[in-house]
C-alpha positions in Angstrom: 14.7 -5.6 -15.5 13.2 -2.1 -16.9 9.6 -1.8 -16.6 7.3 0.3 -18.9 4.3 1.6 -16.5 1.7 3.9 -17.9 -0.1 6.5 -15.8 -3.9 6.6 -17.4 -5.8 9.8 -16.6 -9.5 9.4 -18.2 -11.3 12.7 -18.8 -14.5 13.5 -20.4 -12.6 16.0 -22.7 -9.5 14.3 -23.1 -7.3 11.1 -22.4 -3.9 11.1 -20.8 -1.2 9.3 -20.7 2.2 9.5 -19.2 4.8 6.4 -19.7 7.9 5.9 -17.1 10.4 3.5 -17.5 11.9 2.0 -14.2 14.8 0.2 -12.8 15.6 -0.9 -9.0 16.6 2.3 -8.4 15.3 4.8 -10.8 12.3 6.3 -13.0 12.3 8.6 -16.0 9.8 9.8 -18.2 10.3 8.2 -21.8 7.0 8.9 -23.2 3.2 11.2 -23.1 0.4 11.9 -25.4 -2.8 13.4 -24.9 -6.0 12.5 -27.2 -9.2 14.9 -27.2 -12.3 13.2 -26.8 -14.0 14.0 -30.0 -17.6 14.3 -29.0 -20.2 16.9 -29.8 -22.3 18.8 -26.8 -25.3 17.3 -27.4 -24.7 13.6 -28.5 -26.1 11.3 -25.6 -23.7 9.2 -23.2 -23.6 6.2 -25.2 -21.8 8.3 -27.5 -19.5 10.1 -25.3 -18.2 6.7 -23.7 -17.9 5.2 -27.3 -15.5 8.4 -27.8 -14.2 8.3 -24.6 -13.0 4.6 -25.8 -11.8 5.3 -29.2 -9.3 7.8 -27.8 -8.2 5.4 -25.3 -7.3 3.3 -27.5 -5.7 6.1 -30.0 -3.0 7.0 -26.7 -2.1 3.8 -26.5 -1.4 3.1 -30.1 0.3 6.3 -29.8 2.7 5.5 -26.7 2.8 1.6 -27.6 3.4 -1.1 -25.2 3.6 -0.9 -21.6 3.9 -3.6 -18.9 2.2 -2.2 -16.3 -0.8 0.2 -15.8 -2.1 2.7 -13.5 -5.4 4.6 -13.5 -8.0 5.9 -11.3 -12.2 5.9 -10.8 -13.7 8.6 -12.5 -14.6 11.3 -9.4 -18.3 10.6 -9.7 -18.3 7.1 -8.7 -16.3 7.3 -5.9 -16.0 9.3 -2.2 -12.8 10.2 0.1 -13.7 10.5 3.8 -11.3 11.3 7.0 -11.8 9.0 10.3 -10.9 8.5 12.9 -10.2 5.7 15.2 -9.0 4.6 18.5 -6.1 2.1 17.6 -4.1 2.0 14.8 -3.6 -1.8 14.6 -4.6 -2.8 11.0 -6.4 -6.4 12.2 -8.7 -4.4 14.6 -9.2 -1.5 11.8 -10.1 -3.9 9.1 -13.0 -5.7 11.6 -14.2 -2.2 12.6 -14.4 0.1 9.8 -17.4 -1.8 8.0 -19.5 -1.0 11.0 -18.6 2.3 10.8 -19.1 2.7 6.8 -22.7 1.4 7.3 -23.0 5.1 9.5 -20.8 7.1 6.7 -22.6 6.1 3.4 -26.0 5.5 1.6 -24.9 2.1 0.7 -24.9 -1.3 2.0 -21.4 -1.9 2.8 -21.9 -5.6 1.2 -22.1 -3.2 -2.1 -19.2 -1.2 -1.6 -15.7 -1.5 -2.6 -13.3 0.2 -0.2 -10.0 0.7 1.0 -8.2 3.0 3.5 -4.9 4.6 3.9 -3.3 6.5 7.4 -3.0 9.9 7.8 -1.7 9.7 11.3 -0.7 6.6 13.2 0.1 6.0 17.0 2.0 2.7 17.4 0.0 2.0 20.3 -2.4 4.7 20.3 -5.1 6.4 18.1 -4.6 6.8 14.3 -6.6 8.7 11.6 -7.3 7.3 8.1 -8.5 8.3 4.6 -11.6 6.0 3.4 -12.1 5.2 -0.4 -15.2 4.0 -1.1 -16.9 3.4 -4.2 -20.4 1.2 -5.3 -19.1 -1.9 -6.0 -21.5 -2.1 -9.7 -19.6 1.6 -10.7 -16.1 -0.4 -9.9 -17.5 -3.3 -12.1 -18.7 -1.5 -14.5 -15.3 0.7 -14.9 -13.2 -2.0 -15.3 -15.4 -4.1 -17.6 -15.2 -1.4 -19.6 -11.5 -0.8 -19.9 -10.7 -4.3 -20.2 -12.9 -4.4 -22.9 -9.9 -2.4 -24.6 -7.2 -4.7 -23.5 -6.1 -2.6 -20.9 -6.0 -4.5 -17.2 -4.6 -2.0 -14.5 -3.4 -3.2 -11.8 -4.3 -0.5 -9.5 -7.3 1.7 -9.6 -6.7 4.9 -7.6 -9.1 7.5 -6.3 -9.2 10.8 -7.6 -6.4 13.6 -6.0 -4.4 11.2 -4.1 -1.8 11.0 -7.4 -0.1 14.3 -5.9 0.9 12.7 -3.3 3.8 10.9 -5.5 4.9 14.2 -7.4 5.7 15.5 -3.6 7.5 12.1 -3.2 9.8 12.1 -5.8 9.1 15.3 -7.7 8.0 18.3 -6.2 9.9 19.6 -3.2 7.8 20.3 -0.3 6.5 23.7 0.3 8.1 25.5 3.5 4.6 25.5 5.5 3.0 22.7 7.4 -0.4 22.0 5.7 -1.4 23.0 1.8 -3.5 22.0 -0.7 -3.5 21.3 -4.6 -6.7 22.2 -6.7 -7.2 20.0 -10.1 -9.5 21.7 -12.1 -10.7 19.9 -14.9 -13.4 19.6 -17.1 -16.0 18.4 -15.6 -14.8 18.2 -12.2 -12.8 19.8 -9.6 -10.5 18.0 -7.0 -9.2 19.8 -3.9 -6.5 17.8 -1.9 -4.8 19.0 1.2 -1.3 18.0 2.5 0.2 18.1 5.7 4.0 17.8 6.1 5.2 15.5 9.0 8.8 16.4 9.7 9.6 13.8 12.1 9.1 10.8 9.2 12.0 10.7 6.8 10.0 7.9 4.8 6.9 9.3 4.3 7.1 13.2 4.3 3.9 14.1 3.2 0.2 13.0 4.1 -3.0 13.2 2.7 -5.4 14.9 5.1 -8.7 15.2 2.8 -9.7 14.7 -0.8 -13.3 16.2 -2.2 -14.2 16.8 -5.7 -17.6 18.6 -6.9 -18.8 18.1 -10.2 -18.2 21.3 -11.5 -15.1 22.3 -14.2 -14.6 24.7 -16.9 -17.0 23.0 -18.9 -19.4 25.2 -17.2 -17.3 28.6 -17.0 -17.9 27.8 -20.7 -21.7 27.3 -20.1 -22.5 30.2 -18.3 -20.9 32.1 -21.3 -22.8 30.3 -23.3 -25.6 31.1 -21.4 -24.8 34.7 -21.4 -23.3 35.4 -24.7 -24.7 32.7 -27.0 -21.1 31.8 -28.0 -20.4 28.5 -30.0 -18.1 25.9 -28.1 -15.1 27.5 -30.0 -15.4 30.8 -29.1 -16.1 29.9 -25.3 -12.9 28.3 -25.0 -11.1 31.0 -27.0 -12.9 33.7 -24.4 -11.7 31.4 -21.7 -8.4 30.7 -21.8 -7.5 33.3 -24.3 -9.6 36.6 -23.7 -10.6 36.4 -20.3 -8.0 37.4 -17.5 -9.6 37.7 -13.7 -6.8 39.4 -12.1 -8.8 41.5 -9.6 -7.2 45.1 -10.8 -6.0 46.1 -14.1 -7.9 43.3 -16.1 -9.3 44.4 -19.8 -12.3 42.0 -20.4 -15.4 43.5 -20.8 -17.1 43.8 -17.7 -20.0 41.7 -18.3 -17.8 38.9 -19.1 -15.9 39.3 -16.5 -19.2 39.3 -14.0 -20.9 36.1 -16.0 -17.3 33.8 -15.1 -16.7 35.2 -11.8 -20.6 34.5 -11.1 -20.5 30.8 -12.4 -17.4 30.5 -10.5 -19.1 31.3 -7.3 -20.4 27.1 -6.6 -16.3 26.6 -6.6 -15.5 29.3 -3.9 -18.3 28.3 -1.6 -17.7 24.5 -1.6 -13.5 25.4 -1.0 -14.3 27.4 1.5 -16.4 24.8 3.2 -13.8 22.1 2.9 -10.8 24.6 3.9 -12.9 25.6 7.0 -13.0 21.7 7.8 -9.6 21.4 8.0 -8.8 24.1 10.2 -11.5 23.0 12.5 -10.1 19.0 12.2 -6.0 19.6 12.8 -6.3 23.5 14.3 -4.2 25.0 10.9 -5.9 26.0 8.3 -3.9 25.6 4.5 -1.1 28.3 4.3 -1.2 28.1 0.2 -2.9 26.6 -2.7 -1.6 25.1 -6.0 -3.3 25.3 -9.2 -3.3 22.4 -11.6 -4.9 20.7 -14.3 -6.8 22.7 -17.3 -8.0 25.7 -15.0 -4.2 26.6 -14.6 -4.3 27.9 -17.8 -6.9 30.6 -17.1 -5.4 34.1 -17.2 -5.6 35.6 -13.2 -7.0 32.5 -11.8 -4.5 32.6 -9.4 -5.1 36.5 -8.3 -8.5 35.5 -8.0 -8.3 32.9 -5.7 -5.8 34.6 -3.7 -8.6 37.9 -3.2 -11.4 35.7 -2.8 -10.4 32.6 -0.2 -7.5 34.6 1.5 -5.2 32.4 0.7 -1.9 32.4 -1.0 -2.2 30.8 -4.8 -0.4 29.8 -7.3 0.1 26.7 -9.8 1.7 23.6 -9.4 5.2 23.1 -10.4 7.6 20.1 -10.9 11.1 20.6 -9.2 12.7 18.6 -11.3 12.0 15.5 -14.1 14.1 12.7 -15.3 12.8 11.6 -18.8 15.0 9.5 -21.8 17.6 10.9 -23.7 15.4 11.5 -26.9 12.7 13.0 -24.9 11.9 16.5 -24.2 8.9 17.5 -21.5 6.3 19.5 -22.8 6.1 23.6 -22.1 2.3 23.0 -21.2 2.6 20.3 -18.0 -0.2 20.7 -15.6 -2.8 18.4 -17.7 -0.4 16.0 -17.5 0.6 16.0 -13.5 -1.9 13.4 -12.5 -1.2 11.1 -15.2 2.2 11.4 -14.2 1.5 10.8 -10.0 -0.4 7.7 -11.7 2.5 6.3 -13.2 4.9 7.8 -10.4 2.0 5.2 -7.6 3.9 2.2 -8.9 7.1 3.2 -8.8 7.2 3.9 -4.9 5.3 2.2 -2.1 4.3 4.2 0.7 2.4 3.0 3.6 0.4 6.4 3.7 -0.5 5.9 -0.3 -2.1 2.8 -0.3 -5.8 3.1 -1.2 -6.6 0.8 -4.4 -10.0 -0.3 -5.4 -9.0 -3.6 -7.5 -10.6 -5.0 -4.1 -11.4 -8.6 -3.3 -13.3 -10.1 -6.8 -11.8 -7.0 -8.4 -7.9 -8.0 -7.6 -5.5 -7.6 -10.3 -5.0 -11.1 -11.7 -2.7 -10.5 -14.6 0.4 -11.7 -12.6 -0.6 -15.3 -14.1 -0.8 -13.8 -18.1 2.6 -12.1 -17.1 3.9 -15.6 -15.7 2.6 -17.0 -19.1 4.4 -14.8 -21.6 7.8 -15.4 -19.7 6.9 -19.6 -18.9 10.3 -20.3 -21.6 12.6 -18.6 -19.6 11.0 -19.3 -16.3 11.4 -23.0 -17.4 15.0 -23.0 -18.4 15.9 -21.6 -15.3 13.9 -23.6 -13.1 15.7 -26.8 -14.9 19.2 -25.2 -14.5 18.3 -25.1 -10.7 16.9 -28.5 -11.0 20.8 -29.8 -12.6 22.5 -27.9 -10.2 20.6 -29.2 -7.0 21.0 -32.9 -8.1 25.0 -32.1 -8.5 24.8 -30.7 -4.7 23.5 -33.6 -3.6 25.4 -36.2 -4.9 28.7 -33.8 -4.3 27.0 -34.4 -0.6 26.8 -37.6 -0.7 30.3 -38.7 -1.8 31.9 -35.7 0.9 29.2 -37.7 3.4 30.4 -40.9 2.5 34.1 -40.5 2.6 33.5 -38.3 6.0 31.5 -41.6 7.3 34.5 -44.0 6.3 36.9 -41.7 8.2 34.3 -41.9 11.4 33.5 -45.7 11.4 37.5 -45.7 11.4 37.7 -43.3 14.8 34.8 -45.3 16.5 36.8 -48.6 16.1 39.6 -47.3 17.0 37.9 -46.1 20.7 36.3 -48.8 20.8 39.3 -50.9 21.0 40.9 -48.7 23.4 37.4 -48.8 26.0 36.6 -52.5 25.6 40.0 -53.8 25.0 38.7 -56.0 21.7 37.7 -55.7 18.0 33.8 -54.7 18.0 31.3 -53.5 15.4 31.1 -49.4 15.9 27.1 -49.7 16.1 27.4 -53.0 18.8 30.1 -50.9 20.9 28.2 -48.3 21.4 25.4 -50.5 22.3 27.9 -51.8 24.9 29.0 -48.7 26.5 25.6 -47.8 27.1 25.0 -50.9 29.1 28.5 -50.0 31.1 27.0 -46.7 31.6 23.7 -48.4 33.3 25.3 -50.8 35.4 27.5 -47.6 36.9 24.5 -45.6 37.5 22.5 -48.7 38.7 21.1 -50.2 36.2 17.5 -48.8 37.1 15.4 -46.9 34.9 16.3 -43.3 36.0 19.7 -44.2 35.0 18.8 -44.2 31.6 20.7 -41.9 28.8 17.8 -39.1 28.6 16.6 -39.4 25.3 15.5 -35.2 25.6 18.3 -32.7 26.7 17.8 -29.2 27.5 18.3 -28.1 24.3 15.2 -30.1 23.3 13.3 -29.3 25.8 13.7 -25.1 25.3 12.9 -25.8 21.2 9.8 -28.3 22.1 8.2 -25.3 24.8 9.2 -22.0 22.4 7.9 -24.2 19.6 4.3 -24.8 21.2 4.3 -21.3 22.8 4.9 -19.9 19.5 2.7 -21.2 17.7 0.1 -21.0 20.8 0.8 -17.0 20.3 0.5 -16.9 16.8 -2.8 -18.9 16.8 -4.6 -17.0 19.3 -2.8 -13.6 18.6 -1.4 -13.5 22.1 1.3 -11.4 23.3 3.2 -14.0 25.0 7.3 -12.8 26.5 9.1 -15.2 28.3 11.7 -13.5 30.9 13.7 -16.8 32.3 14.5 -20.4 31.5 15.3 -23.2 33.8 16.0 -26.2 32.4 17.9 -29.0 34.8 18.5 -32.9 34.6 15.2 -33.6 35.3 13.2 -30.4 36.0 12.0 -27.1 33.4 10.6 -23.8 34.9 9.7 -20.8 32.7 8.5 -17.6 33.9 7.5 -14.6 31.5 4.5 -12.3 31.2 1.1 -12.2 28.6 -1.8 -10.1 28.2 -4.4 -12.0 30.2 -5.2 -15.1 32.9 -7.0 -17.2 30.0 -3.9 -17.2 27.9 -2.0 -18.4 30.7 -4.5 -21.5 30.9 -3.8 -22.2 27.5 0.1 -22.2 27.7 -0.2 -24.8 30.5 -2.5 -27.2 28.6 0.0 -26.4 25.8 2.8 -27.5 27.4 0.5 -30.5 29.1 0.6 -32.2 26.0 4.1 -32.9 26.1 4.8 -36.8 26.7 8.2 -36.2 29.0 6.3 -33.5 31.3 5.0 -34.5 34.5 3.4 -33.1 37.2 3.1 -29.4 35.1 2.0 -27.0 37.4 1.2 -23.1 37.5 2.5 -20.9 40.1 0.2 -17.9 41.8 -0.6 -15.5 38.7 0.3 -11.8 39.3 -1.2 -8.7 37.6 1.4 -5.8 37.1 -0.8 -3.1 35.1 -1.7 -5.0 31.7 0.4 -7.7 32.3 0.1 -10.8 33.7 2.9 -12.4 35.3 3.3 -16.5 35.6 5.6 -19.0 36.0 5.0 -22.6 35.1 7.0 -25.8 36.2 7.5 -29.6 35.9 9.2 -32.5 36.0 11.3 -34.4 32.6 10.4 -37.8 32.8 12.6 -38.8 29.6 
């Protein structure tokens, strides 16, 4: 059945929205909108979230009903940090990494909300991973808010990572190893670097680090401001109209030109920072940089960058789109690209794109209103099931029965063949029994065994199993022995006390006597054992 998910990008300028519909097997774009924040510069905060709100809930008027929806934290209430750690198995992870947030952050880790995704991982060695955090009051707070608007997501992202499913399903892959995407938005900038990782079919494409700065072209248009006492209007206009940074042949006036490039120097010191970071972490520095979000619309950005981080630049472009029949994507895209890796997060599940913050009281629990709105349906078919199970099992019970009739039939036929007489089929069996007994002796070790050795391998894998799965041992077992009246099992494990607890395991068992232990040997991290008894049933 089609699903309608809706990638929700809240700005301080303007709300996005991009709605994909998808099947099993694909996603296409049927609908996007984007709704300014109407707000003037000096009304407080009260009144910019009030704003902030009614356009909210203007987009999704506009784009109308959606099942599903995905959104992420606002960048300043949240941080991205790389770690890394010794093992890569998630149990031991999940019991370190609060001992090691209480080292990374300010906070309390009792009032943080977090959650991690790999960058690298070594089945049985080292792994690195990417640490969301975020206050757990700002997560709160954020989704009271947007709930307060009827809008439940079900998973709350951090800011930069929703590249990562554009390169999954639709952007190609640049031809060099590590690269990063810029967002530069209003208020804030997002840098994101990606390394490629040829050897994994699956999962092509990693996130190595995410870091945002609160600085956007909100304050390019300040320091104009600041300069040229120009109104809002005309900053914008001298912004993304006027202005043009290419390094050589450019025609704004110069002292423009030196006010934007000045306010713009906070951004090329804090990329350079993070870019050097990289190249000291993984040994390669970023081979090219893509522009997106409203600073792609700023005339020579990408010369500029290129001159002043020596490094190659350009923006961010989709390699192809799917989108409904009636629907045509828009000639300005890059506003829209992480409200369209929103939407894109639910429609493919990646192991190295997992970070959400709907954490522990926060979980999404609006699986149970969505089993509410379909309870009709859900009821029909669970009383079709319930018809069709009842005509199984009487269809079972009258092939049982007439298979029974033709058995007690065979039985007293043998019978009369062994005993040379006309007996009961449950009294004859009795019988032969006894003629069995008096062969063998009659004594007590003559006695039909009530286990055979297919019991006895399903009792012992049974308790081992569960033994292994209780105490999180690696338990193997290399060779079965299983005679008349003796078992013997020898196999390996990780260590000489969960050896001891396999024998008083198997000690329990009411038909094993004498259970022994043979001499223990330690082959590297293994230890070898072999255990044996005697069936007494």
């Amino acid at each position: 059945m089609a699903q309608r998910i809706l990638g929700l990008d809240i700005g301080q300028s303007a709300v996005k929205g991009v709605v994909i519909e998808t099947t099993l097997r694909t996603a296409h774009v049927v609908g996007f909108h984007s709704e300014p924040v109407m707000i003037a510069p000096e009304s407080g905060e009260e009144m910019a979230h009030a704003a902030q709100h009614n356009a909210i809930r203007n987009l999704m008027e506009t784009l109308g009903p959606v099942e599903q929806v995905v959104t992420a934290l606002p960048s300043d209430r949240q941080a991205c940090s790389a770690l890394d750690m010794p093992f890569s198995d998630t149990t031991k992870i999940d019991q370190t990494l609060p001992f090691q947030l209480d080292d990374l952050t300010p906070f309390d880790v009792d009032d943080l909300i977090y959650d991690y995704q790999f960058i690298t991982k070594d089945r049985k060695g080292p792994s690195r991973i990417l640490v969301g955090t975020a206050p757990r009051q700002e997560v709160g707070n954020f989704l009271e808010e947007i709930q307060d608007l009827e809008i439940d997501p079900r998973i709350v992202m951090m800011e930069g990572l929703p590249y990562t499913h554009l390169y999954d399903q639709l952007i190609d892959p640049p031809n060099v190893p590590v690269w990063a995407v810029l967002d530069l938005g209003d208020h804030h900038a997002t840098l994101v670097v990606f390394q490629k990782d040829e050897e994994d079919s699956q999962n092509p494409v990693r996130v190595e680090l995410v870091r945002t700065i609160k600085r956007g072209t909100h304050h390019l248009k300040q320091a104009l401001n600041k300069a040229f006492q120009f109104d809002e209007k005309e900053c914008h206009e001298w912004l993304f109209n006027y202005i043009d940074l290419k390094p050589q042949g450019s025609q704004t006036d110069e002292r423009v030109l030196e006010a934007t490039t000045r306010s713009l120097s906070p951004f090329l010191s804090e990329w350079r920072r993070t870019l050097g970071s990289v190249e000291r972490r993984i040994s390669q520095a970023p081979q090219h940089l893509y522009v997106t979000g409203g600073g792609a619309y700023i005339h020579g950005f990408n010369e500029f960058l290129t001159q002043r981080l020596r490094i190659e630049t350009s923006r961010l472009e989709l390699s192809r789109i799917n989108t409904g029949e009636d629907l045509e994507w828009t000639d300005q895209p890059y506003t829209y690209f992480k409200a369209l890796g929103l939407a894109m997060r639910y429609a493919k599940k990646s192991i190295y794109s997992n970070i959400n913050l709907r954490q522990r009281e926060f979980s999404f629990k609006g699986d149970l209103q969505f089993l509410k709105e379909r309870i009709r349906p859900i009821l029909f078919g669970l009383a079709v099931l319930f018809v069709l199970f009842w005509v199984s099992v009487i269809t079972q019970i009258y092939a049982r029965s007439a298979t029974g009739v033709e058995l007690r039939k065979e039985v007293k036929s043998r019978c009369q063949e062994i005993l040379n007489r006309d007996v009961e089929p449950g009294r004859c069996l009795r019988l032969m029994r006894g003629k069995i007994q008096q062969v063998r002796g009659g004594s007590s070790t003559a006695l039909i065994p009530r286990v055979s050795a297919r019991d006895v391998f399903f009792e012992v894998y049974d308790r081992v199993a569960k033994l292994a799965k209780r105490r999180k041992y690696k338990i193997v077992i290399t060779t079965w022995r299983i005679t008349e009246d003796r078992f013997n099992i020898e196999g390996e494990t990780t260590s000489f006390a969960a050896v001891g607890q396999i024998e008083q395991e198997l000690k329990t068992f009411q038909c094993f006597q004498n259970l022994t232990k043979g001499k223990l040997q330690k082959q590297g991290a293994k230890v070898v054992f072999r255990i044996r008894a005697r069936i007494s049933c």
